[in-house]
C-alpha positions as CSV (number, residue, x, y, z in Angstrom):
1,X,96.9,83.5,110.2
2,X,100.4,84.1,112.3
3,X,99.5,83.3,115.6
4,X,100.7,85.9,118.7
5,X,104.8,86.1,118.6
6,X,105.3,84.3,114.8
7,X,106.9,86.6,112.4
8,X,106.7,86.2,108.7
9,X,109.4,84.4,106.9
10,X,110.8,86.7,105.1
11,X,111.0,88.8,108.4
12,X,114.4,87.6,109.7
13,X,116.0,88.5,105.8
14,X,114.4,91.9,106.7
15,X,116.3,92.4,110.1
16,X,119.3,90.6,108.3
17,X,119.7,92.7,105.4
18,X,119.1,96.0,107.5
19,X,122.3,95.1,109.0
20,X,124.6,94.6,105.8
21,X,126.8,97.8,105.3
22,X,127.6,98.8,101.6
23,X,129.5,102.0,100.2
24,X,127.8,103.2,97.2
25,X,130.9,104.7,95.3
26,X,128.9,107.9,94.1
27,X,127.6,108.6,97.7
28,X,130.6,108.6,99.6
29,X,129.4,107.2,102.7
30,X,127.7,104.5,104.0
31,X,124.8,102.7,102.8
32,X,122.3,100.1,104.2
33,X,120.7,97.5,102.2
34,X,117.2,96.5,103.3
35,X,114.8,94.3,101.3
36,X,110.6,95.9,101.6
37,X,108.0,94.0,101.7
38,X,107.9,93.7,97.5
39,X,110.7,91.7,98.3
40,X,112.9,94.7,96.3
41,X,116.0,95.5,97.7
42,X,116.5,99.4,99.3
43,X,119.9,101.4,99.9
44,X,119.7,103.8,102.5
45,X,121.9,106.0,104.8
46,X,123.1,104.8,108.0
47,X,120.3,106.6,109.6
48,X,117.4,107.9,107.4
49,X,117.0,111.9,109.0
50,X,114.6,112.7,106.3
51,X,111.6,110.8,105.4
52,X,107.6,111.3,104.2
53,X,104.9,109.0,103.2
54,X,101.6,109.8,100.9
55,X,99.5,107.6,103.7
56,X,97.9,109.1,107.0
57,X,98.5,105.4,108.3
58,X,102.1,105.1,107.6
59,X,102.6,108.7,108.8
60,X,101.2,107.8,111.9
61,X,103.7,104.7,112.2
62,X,106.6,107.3,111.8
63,X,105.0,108.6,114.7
64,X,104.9,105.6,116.9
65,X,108.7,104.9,116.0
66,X,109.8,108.5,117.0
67,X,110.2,109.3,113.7
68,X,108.3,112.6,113.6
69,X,111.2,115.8,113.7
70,X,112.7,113.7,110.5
71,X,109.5,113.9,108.6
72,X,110.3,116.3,106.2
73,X,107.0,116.4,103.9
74,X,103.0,115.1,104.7
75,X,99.4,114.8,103.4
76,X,96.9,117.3,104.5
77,X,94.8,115.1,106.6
78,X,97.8,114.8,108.8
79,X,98.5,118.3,108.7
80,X,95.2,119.6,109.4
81,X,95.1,116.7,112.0
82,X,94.7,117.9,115.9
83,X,95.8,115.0,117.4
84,X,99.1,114.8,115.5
85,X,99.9,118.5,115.2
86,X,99.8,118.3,119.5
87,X,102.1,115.3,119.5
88,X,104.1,116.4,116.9
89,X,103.8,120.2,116.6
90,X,105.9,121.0,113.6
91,X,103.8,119.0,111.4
92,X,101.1,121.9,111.0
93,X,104.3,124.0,109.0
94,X,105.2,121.0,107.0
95,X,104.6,121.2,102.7
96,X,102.4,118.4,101.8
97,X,103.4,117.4,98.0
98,X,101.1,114.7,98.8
99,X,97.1,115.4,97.7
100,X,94.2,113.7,98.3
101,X,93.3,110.0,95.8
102,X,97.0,109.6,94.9
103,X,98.2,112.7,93.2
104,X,101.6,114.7,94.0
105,X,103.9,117.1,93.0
106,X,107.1,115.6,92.1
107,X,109.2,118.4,91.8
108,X,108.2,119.9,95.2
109,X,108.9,116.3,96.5
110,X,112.1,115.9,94.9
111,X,113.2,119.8,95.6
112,X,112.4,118.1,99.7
113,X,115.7,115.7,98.9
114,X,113.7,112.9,101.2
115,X,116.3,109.8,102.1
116,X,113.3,107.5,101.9
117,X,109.4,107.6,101.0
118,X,107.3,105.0,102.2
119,X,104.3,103.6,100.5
120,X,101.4,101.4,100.7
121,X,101.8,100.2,97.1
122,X,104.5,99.7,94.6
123,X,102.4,101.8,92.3
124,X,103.2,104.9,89.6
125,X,104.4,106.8,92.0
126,X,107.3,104.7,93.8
127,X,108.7,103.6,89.8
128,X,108.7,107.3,89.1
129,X,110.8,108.1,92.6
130,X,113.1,105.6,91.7
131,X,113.5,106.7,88.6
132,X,114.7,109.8,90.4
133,X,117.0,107.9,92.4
134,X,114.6,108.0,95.7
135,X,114.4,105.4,97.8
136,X,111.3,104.2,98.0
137,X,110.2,101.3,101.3
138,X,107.1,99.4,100.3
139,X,104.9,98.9,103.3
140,X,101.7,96.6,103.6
141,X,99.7,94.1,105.2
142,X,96.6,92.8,105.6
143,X,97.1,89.8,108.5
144,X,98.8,90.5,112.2
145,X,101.6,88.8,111.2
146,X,102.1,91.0,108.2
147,X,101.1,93.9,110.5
148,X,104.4,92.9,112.7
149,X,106.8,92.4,109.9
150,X,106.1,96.1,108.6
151,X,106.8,97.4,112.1
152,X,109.5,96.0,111.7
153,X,110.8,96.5,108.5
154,X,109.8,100.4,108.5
155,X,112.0,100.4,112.1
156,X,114.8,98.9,110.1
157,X,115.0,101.2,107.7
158,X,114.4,104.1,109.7
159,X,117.2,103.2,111.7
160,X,118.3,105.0,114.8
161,X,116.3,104.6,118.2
162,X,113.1,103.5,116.0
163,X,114.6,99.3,115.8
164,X,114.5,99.4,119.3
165,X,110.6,101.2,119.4
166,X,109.3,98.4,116.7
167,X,110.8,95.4,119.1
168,X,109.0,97.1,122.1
169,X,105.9,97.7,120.0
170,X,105.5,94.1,118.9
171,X,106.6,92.8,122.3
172,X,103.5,94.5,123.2
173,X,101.1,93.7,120.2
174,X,102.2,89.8,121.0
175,X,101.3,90.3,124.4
176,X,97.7,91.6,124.1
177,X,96.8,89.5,121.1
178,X,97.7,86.7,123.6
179,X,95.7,87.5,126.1
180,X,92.8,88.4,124.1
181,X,93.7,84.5,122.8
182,X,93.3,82.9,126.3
183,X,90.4,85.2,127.5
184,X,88.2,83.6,124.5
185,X,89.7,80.3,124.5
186,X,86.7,77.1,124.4
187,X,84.2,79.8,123.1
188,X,81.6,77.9,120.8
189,X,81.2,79.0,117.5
190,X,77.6,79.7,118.3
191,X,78.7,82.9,121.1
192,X,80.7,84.6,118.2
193,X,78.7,87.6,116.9
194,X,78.0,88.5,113.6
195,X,79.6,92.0,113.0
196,X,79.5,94.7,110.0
197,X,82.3,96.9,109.5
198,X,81.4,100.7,107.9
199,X,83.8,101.8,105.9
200,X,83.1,105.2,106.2
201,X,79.4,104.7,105.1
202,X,77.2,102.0,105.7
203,X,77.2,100.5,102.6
204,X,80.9,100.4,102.2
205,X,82.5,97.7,103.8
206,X,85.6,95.5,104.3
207,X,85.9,91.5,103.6
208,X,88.5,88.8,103.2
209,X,92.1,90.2,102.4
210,X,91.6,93.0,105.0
211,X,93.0,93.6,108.3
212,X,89.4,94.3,109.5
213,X,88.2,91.2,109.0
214,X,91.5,89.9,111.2
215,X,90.9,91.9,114.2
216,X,87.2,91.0,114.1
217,X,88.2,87.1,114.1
218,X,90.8,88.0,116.6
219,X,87.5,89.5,118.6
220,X,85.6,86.7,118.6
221,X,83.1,87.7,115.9
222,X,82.0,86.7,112.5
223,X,82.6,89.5,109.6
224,X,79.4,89.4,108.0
225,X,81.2,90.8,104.7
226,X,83.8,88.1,104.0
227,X,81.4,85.5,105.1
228,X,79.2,85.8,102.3
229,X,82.4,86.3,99.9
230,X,83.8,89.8,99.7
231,X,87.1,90.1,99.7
232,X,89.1,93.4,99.7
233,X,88.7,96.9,101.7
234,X,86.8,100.2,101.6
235,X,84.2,97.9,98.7
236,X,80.4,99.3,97.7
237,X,77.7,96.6,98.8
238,X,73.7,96.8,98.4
239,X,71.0,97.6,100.9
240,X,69.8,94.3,99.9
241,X,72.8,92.8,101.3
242,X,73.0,94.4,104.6
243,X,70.0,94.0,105.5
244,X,69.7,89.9,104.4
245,X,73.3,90.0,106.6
246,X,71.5,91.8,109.8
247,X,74.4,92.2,111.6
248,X,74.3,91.7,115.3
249,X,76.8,94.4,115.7
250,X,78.0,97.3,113.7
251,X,81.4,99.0,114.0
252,X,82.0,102.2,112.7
253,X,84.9,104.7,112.0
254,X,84.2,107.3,114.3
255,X,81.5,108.5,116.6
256,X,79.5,110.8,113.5
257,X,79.0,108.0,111.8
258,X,77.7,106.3,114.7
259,X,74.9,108.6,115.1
260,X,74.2,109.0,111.1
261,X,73.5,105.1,111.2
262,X,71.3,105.3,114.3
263,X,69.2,107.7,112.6
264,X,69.5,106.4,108.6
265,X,65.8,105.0,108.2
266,X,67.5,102.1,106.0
267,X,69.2,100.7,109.0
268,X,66.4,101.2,111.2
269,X,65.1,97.6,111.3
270,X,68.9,96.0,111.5
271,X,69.1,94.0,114.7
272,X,72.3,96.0,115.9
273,X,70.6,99.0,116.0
274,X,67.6,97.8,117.6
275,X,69.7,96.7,119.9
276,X,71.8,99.9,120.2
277,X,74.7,97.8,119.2
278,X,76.7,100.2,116.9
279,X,79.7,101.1,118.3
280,X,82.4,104.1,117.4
281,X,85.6,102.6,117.5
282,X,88.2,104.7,119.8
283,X,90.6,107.3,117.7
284,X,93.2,109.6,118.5
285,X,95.4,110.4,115.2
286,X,93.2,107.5,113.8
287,X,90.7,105.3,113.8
288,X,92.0,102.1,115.8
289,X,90.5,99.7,113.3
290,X,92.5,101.0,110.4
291,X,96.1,100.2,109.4
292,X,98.2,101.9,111.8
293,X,100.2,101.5,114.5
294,X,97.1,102.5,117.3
295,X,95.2,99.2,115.8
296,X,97.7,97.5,118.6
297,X,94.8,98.0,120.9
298,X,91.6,97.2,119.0
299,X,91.5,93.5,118.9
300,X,91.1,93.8,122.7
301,X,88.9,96.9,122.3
302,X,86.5,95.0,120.1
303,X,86.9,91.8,122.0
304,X,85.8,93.6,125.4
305,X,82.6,94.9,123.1
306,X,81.5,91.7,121.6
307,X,82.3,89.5,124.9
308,X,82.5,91.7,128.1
309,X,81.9,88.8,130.3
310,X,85.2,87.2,129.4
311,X,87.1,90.6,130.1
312,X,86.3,91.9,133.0
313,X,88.8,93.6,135.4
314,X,90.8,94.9,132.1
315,X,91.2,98.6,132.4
316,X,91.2,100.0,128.9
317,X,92.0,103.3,130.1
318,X,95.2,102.5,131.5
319,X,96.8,101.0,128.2
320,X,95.4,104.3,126.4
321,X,97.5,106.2,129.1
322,X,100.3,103.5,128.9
323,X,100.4,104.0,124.9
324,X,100.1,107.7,125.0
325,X,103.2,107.3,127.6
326,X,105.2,105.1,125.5
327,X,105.2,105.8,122.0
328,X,104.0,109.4,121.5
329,X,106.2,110.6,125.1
330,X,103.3,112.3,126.3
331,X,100.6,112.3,129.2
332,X,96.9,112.4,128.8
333,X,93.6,113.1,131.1
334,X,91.0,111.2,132.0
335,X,89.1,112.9,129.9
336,X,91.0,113.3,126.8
337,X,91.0,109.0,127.4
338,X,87.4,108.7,127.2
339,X,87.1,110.9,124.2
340,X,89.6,108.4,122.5
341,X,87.8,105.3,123.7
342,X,84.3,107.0,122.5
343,X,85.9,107.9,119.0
344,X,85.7,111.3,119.1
């Protein structure tokens, strides 16, 4: 795993090759070159002013990089989305071409004239773009260090102020992974709690190969899941398996799910919720423990929950303000800040 403030190799080609200036001959202006992180080489405007993406997570990243009044297309979740139509108010009129497990409307996309789509995947959909002469910016990770090159790269290509956003964005992810780092330093394999993500279900999970299990490590905890071997996100597993795991701690994605595992008479003899140790994690536009850019906070979030003892006097609150402040240019209550922290 990249340690706090260690960028991927390939992420200095990424920041390099943003800045090489070509002219395609039948544009007429301009061009960028940029490499994704499929290691294929992109050509894009000077400044990309109109951009989508078929994932909630990578929309919200266009958010976080300022991005927003250049989206020009999104998916319904983010439409229908309270938190994001607030921050962002024109999303609620946008067209979403995009629909629910993968499937899109081309032709409205392509009538849309996007300079650049971003994706999770190199999939069906990005070769049948660029058979239409889109570019298309392959975005993913599943480590922190990956997690800061695709800041990066997507600020690259986005060009404009959002360079400048990513660098103050990792400068800050560094910072809090580091002191989450120091806070936890000498603990004894022994204090590190055995945790069980929920996937949006209690028997769906995340193991190895998944960003989860990173901020969970990060956390001081043990991921229950990728102990025992699975490997890969959002997977089925048995109630014969949770219940030989017995997971000292459950997370889950947001405060319903919470109270559907308190009450689930399956989970009812798990030591985390005899213990009333299921916890919500904090969502505004999304869940914190998912891949977005609001996951900046949740390795502290779920460090503070597994280990309070080694983080007191850090105000949680304040960084949500701070965050809000920063990268979405707007001021919240007190209230609104305990809503995100309880994942309502």
């Amino acid at each position: 795993m990249n340690g706090p403030g260690m960028a991927l190799p390939g992420l200095t080609s990424f920041l390099l090759l943003g800045l090489v200036a070509q002219r395609r001959p039948s544009q007429g202006r301009a061009r960028r070159t940029i490499m994704d992180m499929e290691e294929r080489m992109v050509f894009l405007p000077g400044t990309v002013t109109r951009v989508c993406s078929n994932g909630v997570s990578l929309n919200q990243l266009l958010l976080t990089l300022g991005a927003a009044d250049r989206m020009v297309a999104t998916v319904p979740q983010v439409r229908d989305n309270p938190w994001f139509v607030r921050l962002a108010p024109r999303t609620a009129c946008l067209p979403v071409p995009f629909a629910p497990k993968g499937a899109v409307d081309l032709d409205a996309l392509l009538d849309l004239d996007p300079d650049l789509v971003v994706v999770w995947n190199d999939d069906d959909l990005a070769k049948r773009l660029r058979g239409h002469g889109v570019a298309v910016l392959v975005v993913r990770f599943t480590t922190p260090g990956e997690f800061r090159a695709a800041v990066m790269v997507l600020g690259t290509a986005l060009g404009g102020e959002a360079p400048r956003r990513a660098l103050r964005f990792c400068a800050r992810y560094d910072a809090l992974r580091s002191l989450v780092a120091e806070r936890l330093a000498g603990m004894p394999d022994e204090e590190r709690r055995r945790v069980y993500y929920s996937a949006g279900g209690i028997l769906s999970t995340e193991g190895a190969a998944s960003i989860v299990t990173s901020w969970i490590e990060e956390a001081g905890g043990v991921n229950v899941a990728s102990q025992a071997g699975v490997h890969g996100a959002r997977l089925p597993v048995t109630q014969e398996l949770l219940e030989a795991w017995d997971p000292e701690v459950i997370f889950v994605r947001d405060a319903q799910d919470r109270e559907r595992i308190l009450t689930d008479p399956r989970c009812a003899g798990l030591d985390a919720v005899r213990n009333g140790r299921v916890h919500a994690v904090p969502r505004a536009v999304v869940a914190w423990s998912t891949r977005n850019g609001e996951s900046l906070l949740q390795p502290l979030w779920a460090a503070k929950v597994l280990h309070p003892e080694r983080f007191e006097g850090i105000a949680l609150e304040a960084m949500v303000e701070d965050f809000f402040r920063e990268f979405y240019g707007t001021e919240i209550g007190s209230d609104e800040v305990a809503a995100v922290l309880a994942g309502k």
